[in-house]
C-alpha positions as CSV (number, residue, x, y, z in Angstrom):
1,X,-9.8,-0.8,-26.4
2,X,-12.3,-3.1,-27.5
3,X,-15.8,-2.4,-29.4
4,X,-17.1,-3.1,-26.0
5,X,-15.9,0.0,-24.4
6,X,-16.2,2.6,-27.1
7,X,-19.9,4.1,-25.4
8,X,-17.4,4.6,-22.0
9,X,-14.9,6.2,-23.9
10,X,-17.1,8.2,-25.7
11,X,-18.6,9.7,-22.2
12,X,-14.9,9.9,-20.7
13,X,-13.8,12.0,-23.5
14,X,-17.0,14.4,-23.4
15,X,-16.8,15.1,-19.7
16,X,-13.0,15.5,-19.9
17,X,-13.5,18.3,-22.9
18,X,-17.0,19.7,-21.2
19,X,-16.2,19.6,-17.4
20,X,-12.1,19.1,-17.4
21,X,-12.0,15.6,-15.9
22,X,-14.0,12.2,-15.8
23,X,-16.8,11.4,-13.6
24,X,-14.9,7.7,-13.6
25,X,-11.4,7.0,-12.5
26,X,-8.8,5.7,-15.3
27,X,-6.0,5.5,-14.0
28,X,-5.9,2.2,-15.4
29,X,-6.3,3.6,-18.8
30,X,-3.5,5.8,-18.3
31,X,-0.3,4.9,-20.5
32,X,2.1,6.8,-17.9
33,X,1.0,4.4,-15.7
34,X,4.1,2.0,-17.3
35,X,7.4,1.8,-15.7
36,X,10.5,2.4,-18.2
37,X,11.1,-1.8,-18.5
38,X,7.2,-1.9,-19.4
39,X,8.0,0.1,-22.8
40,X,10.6,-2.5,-24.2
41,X,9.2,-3.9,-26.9
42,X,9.2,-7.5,-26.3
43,X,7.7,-6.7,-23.1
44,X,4.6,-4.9,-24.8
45,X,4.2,-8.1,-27.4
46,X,4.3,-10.4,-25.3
47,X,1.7,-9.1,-22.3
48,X,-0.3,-7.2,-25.5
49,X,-0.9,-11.1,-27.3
50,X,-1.7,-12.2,-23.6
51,X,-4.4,-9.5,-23.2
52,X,-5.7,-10.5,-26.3
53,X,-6.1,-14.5,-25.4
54,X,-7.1,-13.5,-22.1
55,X,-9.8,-10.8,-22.8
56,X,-12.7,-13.3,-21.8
57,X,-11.0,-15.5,-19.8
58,X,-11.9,-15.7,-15.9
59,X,-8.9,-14.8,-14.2
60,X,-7.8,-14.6,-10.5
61,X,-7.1,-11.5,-9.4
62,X,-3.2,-12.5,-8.1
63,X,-2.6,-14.5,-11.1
64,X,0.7,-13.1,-12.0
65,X,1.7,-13.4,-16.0
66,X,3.7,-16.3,-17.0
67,X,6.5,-13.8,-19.6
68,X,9.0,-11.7,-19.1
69,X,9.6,-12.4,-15.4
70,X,12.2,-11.7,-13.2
71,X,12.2,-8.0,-14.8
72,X,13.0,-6.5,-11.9
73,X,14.7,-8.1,-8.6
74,X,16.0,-6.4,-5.5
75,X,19.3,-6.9,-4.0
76,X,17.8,-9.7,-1.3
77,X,16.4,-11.5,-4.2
78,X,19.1,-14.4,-3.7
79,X,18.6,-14.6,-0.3
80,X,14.7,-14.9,-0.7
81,X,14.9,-18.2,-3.1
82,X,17.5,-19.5,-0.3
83,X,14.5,-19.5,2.1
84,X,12.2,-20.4,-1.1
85,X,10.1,-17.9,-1.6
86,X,7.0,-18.2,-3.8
87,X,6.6,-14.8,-6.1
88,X,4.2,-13.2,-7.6
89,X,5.1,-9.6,-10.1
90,X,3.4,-6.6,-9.9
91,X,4.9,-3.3,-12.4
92,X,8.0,-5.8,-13.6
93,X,9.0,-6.6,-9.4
94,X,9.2,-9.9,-8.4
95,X,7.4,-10.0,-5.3
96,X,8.2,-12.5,-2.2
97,X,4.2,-13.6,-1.2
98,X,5.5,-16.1,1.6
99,X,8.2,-18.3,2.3
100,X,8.6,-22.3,2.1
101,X,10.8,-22.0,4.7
102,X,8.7,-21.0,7.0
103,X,6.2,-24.2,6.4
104,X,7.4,-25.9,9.7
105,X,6.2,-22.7,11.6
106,X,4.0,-24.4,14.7
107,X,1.4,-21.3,13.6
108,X,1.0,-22.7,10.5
109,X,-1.4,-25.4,12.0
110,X,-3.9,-23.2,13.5
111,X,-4.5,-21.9,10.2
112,X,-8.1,-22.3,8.9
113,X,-8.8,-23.5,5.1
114,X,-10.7,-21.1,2.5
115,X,-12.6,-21.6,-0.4
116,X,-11.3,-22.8,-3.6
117,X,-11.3,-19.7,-5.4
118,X,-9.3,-17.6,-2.4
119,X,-6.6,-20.5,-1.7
120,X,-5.1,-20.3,-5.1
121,X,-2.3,-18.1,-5.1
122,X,-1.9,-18.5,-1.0
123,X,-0.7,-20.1,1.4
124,X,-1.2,-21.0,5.1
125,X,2.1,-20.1,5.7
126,X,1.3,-16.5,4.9
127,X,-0.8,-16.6,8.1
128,X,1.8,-17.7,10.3
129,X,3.9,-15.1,9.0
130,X,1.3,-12.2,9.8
131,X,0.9,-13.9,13.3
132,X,5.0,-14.3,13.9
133,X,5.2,-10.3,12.7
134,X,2.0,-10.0,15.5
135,X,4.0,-11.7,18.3
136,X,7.8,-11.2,17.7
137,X,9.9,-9.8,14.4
138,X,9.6,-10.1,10.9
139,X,11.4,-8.5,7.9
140,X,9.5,-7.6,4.7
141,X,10.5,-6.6,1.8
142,X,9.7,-3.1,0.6
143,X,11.6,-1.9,-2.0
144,X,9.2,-2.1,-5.0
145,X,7.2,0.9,-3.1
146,X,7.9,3.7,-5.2
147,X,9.9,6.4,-3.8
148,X,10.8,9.8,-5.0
149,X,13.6,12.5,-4.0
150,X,12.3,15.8,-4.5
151,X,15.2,18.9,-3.7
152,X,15.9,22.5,-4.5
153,X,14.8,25.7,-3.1
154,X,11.2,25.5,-4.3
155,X,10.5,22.2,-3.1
156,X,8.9,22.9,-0.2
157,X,6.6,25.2,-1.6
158,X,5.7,22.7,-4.7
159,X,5.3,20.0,-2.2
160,X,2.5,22.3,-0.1
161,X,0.9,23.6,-3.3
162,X,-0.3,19.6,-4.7
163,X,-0.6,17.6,-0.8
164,X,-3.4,18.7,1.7
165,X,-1.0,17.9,4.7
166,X,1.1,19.9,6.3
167,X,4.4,19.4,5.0
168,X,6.0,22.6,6.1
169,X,7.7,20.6,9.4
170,X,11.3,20.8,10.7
171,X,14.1,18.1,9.1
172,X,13.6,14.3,10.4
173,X,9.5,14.7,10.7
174,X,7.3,12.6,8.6
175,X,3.8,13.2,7.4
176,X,0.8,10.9,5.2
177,X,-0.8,13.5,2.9
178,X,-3.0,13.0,-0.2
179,X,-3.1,14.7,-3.4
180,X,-6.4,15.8,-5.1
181,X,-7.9,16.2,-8.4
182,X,-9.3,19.9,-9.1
183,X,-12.7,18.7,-8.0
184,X,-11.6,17.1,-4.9
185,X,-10.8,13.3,-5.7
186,X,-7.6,11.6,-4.3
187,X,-5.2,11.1,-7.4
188,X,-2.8,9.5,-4.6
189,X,-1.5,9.3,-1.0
190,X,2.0,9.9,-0.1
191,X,4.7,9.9,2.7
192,X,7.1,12.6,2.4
193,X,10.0,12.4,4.6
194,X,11.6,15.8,5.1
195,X,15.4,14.9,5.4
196,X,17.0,18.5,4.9
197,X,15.7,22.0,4.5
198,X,15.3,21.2,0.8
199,X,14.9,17.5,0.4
200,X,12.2,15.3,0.4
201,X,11.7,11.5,-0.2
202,X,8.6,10.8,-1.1
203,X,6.9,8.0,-1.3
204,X,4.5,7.5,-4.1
205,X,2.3,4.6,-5.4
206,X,3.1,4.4,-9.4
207,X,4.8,6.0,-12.2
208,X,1.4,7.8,-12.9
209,X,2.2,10.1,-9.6
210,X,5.6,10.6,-10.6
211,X,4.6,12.0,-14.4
212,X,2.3,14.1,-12.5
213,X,4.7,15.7,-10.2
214,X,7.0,15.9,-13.0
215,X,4.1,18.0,-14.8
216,X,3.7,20.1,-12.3
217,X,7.5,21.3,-12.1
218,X,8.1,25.2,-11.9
219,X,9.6,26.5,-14.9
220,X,12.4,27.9,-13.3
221,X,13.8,24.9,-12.3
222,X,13.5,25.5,-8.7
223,X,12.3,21.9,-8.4
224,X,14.0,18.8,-9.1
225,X,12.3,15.3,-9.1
226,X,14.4,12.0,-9.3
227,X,13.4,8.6,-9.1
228,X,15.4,6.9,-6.2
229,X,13.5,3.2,-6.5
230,X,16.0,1.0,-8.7
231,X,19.2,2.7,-7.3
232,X,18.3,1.6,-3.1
233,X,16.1,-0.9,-1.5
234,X,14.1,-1.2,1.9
235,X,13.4,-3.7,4.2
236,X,10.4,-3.3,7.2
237,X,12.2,-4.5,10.2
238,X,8.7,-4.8,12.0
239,X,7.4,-6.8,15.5
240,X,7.4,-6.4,19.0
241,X,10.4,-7.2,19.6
242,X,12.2,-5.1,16.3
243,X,13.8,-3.1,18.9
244,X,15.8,-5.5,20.1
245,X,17.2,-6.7,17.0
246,X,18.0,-3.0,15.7
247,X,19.5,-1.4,19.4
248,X,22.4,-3.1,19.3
249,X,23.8,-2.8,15.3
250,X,23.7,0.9,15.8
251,X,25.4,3.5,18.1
252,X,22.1,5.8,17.5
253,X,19.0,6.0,19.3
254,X,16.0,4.1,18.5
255,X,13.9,4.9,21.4
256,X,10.8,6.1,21.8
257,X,11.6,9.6,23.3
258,X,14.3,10.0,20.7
259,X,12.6,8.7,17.6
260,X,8.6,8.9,17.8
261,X,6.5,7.2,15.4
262,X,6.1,9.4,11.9
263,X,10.1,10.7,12.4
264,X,13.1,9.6,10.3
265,X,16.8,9.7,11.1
266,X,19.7,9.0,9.5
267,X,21.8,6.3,10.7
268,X,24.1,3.3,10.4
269,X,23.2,-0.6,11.1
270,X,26.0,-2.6,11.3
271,X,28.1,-0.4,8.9
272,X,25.5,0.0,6.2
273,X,24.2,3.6,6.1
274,X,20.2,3.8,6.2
275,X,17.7,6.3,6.3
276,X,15.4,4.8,9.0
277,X,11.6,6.5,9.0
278,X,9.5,5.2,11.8
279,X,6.6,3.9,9.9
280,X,4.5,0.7,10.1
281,X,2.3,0.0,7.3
282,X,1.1,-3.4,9.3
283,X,0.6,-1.5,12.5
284,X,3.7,-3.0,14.6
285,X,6.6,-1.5,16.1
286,X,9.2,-0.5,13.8
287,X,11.4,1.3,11.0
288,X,11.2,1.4,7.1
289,X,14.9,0.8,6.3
290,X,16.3,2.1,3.0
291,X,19.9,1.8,2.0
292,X,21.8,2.2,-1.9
293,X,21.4,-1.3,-3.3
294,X,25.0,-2.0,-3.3
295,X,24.5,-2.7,0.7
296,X,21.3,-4.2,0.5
297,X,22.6,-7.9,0.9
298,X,24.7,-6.8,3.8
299,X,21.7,-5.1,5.5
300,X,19.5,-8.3,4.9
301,X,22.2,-10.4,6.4
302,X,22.8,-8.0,9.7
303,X,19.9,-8.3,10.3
304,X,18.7,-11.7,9.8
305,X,21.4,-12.8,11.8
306,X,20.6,-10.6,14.6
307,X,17.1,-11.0,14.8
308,X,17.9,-14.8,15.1
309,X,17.6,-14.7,19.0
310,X,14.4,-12.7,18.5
311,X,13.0,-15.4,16.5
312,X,12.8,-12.9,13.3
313,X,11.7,-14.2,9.8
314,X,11.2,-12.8,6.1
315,X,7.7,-12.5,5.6
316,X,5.7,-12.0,2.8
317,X,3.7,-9.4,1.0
318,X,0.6,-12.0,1.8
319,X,0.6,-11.0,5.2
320,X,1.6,-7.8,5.0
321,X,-0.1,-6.4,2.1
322,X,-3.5,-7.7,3.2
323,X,-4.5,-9.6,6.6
324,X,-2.1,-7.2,8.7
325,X,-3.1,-4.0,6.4
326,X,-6.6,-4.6,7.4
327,X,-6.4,-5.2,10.4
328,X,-5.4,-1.3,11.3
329,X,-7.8,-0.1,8.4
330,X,-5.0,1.3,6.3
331,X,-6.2,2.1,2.6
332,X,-4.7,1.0,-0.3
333,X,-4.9,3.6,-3.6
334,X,-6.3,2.9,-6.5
335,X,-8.2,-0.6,-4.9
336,X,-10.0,1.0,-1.6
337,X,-10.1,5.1,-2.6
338,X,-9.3,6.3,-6.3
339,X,-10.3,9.9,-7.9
340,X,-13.7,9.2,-7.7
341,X,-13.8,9.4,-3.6
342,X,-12.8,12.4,-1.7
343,X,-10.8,12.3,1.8
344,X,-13.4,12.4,4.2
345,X,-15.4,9.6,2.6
346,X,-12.9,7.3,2.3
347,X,-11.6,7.9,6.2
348,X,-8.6,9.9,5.5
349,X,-10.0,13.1,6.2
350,X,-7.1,13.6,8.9
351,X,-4.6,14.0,6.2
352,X,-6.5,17.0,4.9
353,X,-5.5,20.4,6.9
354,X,-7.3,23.2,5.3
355,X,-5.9,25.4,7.5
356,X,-2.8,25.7,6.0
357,X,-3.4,27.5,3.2
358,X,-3.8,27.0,-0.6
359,X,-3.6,23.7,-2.1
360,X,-4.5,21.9,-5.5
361,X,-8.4,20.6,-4.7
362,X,-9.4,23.0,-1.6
363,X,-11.8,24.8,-3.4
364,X,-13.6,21.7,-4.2
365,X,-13.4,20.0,-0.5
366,X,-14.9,23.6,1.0
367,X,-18.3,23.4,-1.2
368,X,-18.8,19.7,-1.0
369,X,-21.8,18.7,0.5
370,X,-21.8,15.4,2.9
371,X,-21.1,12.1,1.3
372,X,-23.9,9.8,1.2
373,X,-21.5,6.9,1.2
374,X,-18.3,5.5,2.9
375,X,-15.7,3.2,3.2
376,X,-16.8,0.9,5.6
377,X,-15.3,-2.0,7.2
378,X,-16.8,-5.7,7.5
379,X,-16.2,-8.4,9.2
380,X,-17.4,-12.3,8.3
381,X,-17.9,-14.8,10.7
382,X,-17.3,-18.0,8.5
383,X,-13.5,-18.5,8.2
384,X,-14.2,-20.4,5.1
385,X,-15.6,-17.5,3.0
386,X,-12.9,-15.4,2.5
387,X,-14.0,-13.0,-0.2
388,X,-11.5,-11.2,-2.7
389,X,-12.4,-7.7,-3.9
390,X,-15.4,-5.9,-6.0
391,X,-17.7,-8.5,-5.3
392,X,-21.5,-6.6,-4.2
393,X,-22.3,-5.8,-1.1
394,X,-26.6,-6.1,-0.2
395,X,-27.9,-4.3,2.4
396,X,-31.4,-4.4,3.6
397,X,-31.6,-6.8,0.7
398,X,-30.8,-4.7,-1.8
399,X,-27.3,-3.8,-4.2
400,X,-26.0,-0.9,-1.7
401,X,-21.9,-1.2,-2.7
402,X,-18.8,-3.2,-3.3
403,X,-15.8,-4.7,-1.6
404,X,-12.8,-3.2,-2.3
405,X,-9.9,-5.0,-0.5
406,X,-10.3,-8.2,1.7
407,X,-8.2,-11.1,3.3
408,X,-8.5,-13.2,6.8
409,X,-7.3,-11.3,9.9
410,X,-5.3,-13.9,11.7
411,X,-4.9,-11.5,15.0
412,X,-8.7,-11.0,15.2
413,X,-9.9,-14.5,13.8
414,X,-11.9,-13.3,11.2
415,X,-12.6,-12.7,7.8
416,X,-12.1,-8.6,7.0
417,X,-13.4,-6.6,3.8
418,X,-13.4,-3.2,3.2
419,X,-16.9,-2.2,1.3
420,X,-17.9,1.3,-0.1
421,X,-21.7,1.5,1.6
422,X,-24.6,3.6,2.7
423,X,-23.5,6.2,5.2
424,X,-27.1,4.6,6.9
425,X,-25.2,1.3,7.3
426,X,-23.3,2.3,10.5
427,X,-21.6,-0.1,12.8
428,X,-23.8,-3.1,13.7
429,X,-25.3,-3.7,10.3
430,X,-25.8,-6.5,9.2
431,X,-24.9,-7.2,5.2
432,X,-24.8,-9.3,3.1
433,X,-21.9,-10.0,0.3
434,X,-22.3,-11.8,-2.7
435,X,-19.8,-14.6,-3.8
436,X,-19.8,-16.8,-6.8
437,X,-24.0,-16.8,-6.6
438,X,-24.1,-16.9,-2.4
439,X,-24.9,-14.1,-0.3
440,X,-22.3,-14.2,3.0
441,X,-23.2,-12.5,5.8
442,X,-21.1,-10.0,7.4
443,X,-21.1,-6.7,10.4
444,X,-20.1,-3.6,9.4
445,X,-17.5,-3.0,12.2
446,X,-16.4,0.2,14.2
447,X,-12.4,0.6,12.7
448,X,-9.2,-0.1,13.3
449,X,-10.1,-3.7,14.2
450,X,-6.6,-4.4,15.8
451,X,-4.8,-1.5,17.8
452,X,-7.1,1.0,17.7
453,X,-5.1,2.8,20.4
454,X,-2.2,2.9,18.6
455,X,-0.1,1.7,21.6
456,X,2.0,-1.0,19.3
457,X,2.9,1.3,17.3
458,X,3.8,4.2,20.1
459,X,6.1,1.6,21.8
């Protein structure tokens, strides 16, 4: 910490010993947020003495550092610089953002230039990716997403006591679910996959919710909590047409009627065994597909080879971690909601069912008056000023909020930007957001922007 912050820590520390927790999130204070390959030594000098140069430095927010890389690589990483993917690293992984390969795409053409400051680190081949995923298939890959096994007899129960979903639902059902601070704030968001009557996977967003969970165990070890993330991988085998390149590598059933969106089934694909949950994190059809590592390469083979007469492509966390993920007005923790938001405010009140009985935070949500803000969504008409996050939001001419995530929505044609506002500011408003010294206008918009039936995904 520098001199700089000492006054914050000072009122951190007072609230936490006065009132049990800080009015401000710090999660990015925390030092459990660090994965094992973050503690090496080396690792800490090296990114420590870059800190230090860097401490006044203007940096872009996707400027990936420049040591120690190539930490951590999943088992398609080979195949991903065949079809020369640029990466960026996030927590040591080394991150696909789009492909070269993809460059000749015809999409590619129709997509529209950006400022300066949000074309570094991007690509217009990451929009034709997003749109290829819109219109027919496109693998991503998701194995740096954190994921968690939780068994033994107790795990149900410890799993109900810290989320506000239900969990408590028959083998092969999946269910979104948050977990709260005492006084009500979302610490994370999870998907916890019920595969047998006493194991869970779980996915989590960082090693701060795994030391939590860990902190939480029942003394008589009841509950067990492994880390599953290095030892498999995942690819999102998502599009309109995904079903047609999965159906026929697998003797089980991947319809509709037999496997609805938010299930999970165990299964083989072309010989490799997966765990297949129907989710969709970019609002398309399709299956999160996780397998040991050992058969990752063959499951990223099967099925690139099969998807060929689909027109299937690898795709990028550029399109999926943004323009898609905005598009269906899916929150991101620890950019869009941290611990200082509760559910409701931050739209994912749903997840919250507080008729099921105790559950860490309840107490908090029943006496909590109505939020006088919320997590609103914006749209901006100028394709040109795509904005990036925490940049102020002015409405009625005055400093009302912030942005939190925002990319361009290729599907919709517009810029999109997720802004904690005024509950007064309801769809319709007019805004403005402020960007190196100019104030864009923007519409709050009614949300999901793409889909808001859900049918894509019910297909």
């Amino acid at each position: 910490m520098w001199i700089t912050h000492s006054a914050g820590v000072a009122r951190a520390m007072a609230e936490w010993l006065v009132d049990g927790a800080p009015r401000t999130d710090l999660h990015g204070c925390d030092l459990n947020r660090f994965e094992t390959a973050q503690l090496a030594p080396g690792y800490v000098h090296a990114r420590s003495c870059q800190s230090f140069v860097e401490v006044y430095d203007i940096l872009h927010p996707l400027q990936p550092a420049e040591k120690y890389r190539s930490l951590r690589t999943t088992p398609f990483y080979e195949r991903q610089k065949d079809l020369g993917a640029v990466f960026l690293e996030a927590a040591g992984w080394e991150r696909p953002h789009w492909y070269e390969a993809n460059a000749d795409l015809p999409e590619v053409a129709g997509i529209p230039a950006r400022n300066e400051w949000a074309s570094r680190f991007w690509s217009p081949i990451a929009g034709a990716e997003a749109l290829v995923a819109r219109e027919r298939v496109a693998m991503f890959d998701m194995t740096p997403l954190k994921r968690l096994e939780v068994t033994g007899r107790g795990a149900l129960p410890f799993l109900q006591t810290l989320t506000t979903n239900q969990v408590d639902k028959k083998p092969g059902a999946v269910t979104y679910t948050l977990m709260l601070g005492e006084d009500g704030g979302i610490r994370s968001d999870l998907t916890v996959a019920r595969l047998a009557d006493h194991t869970f996977q779980v996915g989590v967003n960082s090693q701060l919710d795994l030391d939590w969970l860990r902190r939480q165990l029942p003394a008589d070890g009841s509950v067990q909590v492994r880390d599953l993330t290095g030892g498999t991988c995942c690819i999102g085998l998502w599009g309109p047409r995904a079903r047609e390149v999965l159906a026929p590598l697998t003797k089980q059933d991947f319809s509709h009627r037999a496997l609805g969106y938010f299930k999970g089934q165990q299964a083989y694909v072309g010989g490799v065994p997966v765990t297949a949950l129907r989710l969709s994190y970019v609002g398309e059809l399709g299956w999160e597909l996780y397998t040991s590592a050992e058969y990752g390469r063959l499951l990223w083979d099967t099925l690139f080879e099969a998807g060929q007469s689909a027109g299937i492509i690898a795709a990028g966390r550029s399109a999926f971690n943004t323009c898609m993920r905005l598009e269906k007005g899916y929150r991101l923790w620890g950019t869009d909601m941290t611990a200082e938001h509760d559910p409701y405010e931050a739209g994912v009140g749903f997840a919250v069912k507080m008729d099921k009985g105790f559950f860490v935070g309840r107490e908090a949500l029943e006496g909590k008056p109505p939020s006088s803000r919320r997590l609103s969504c914006l749209t901006i008409d100028d394709p040109y000023a795509v904005v990036m996050g925490s940049e102020p939001v002015y409405v009625g001419g005055q400093p009302a909020g912030y942005v939190t995530s925002a990319a361009f929505g290729y599907t919709i044609g517009k810029s999109i930007a997720y802004a904690w506002l005024p509950v007064e500011a309801v769809a319709g408003t007019t805004v403005q957001v402020e960007y190196f010294g100019e104030r864009v206008p923007a519409t709050v918009a009614a949300e999901p922007l793409f889909d808001p039936g859900m049918a894509r995904l019910r297909s």
